[in-house]
N, C-alpha and C positions, 0 to 999 in steps of 0.2 A: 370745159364743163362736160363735154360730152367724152372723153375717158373717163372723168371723175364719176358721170352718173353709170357708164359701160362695169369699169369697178365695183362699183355698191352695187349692181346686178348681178353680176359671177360671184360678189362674196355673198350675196344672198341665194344665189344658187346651188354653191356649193355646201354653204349651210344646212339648204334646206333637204339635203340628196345627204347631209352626213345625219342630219335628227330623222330622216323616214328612215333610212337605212339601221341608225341603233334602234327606232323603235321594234322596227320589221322582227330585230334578233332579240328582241324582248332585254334590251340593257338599258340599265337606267345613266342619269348621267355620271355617278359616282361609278358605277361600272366601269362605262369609259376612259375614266378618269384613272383610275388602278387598271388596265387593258393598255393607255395608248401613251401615259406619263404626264399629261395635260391636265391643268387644274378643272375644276367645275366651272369655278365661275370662266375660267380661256373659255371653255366649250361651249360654255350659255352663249358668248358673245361670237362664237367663232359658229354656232347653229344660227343665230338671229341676225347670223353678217354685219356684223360690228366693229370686226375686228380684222384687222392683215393676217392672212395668214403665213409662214415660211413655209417652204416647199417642206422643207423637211416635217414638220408639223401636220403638214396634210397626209406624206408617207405614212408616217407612225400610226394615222388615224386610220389611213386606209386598211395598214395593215392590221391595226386592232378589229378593224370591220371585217375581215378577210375578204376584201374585196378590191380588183385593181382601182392603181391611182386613178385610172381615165376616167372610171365611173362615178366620179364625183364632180364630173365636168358635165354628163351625160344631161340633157334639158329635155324634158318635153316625157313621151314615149319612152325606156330606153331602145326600142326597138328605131326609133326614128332620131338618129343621129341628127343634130345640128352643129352650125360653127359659133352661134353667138347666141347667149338667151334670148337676146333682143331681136334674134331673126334680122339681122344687120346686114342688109346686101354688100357689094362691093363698096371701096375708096378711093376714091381718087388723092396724088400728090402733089395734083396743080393746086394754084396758087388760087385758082379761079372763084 
């Protein structure tokens, strides 16, 4: 349960860092859409974190963005780097 909800929080982060990021450059979604090769509706679902996305998928995006792949990982700030949306401290492997 807790990867599953850790998932549906990066796909919604990363979503939501790729719809500021087209809005920021003034593209609409059809924009994108003819820019990165992804359908509308992929992107509705792939902005509102709905959707898996492939690595590859997120390249193309980024690069339709012209912006690196890491910055779509970027949470918070981008000034203030994190490792987890969820502000997730460490793990343990024990069994405990």
């Amino acid at each position: 349960m807790i990867e599953e909800d850790s998932t549906r929080l990066w796909a919604r982060t990363v979503g939501g860092r790729i719809r500021e990021t087209r809005k920021q450059l003034g593209l609409s979604l059809e924009d994108l859409s003819r820019l990165s090769g992804s359908t509308v509706p992929t992107l509705s679902h792939i902005e509102r974190g709905t959707r898996d996305v492939k690595l590859s998928t997120l390249v193309s995006l980024a690069a339709a963005l012209r912006i690196d792949l890491s910055e779509l990982f970027v949470v918070g700030d981008r000034d203030d780097r994190r490792t987890s949306p969820a502000e997730v401290g460490g793990y343990s492997l024990d069994d405990d």
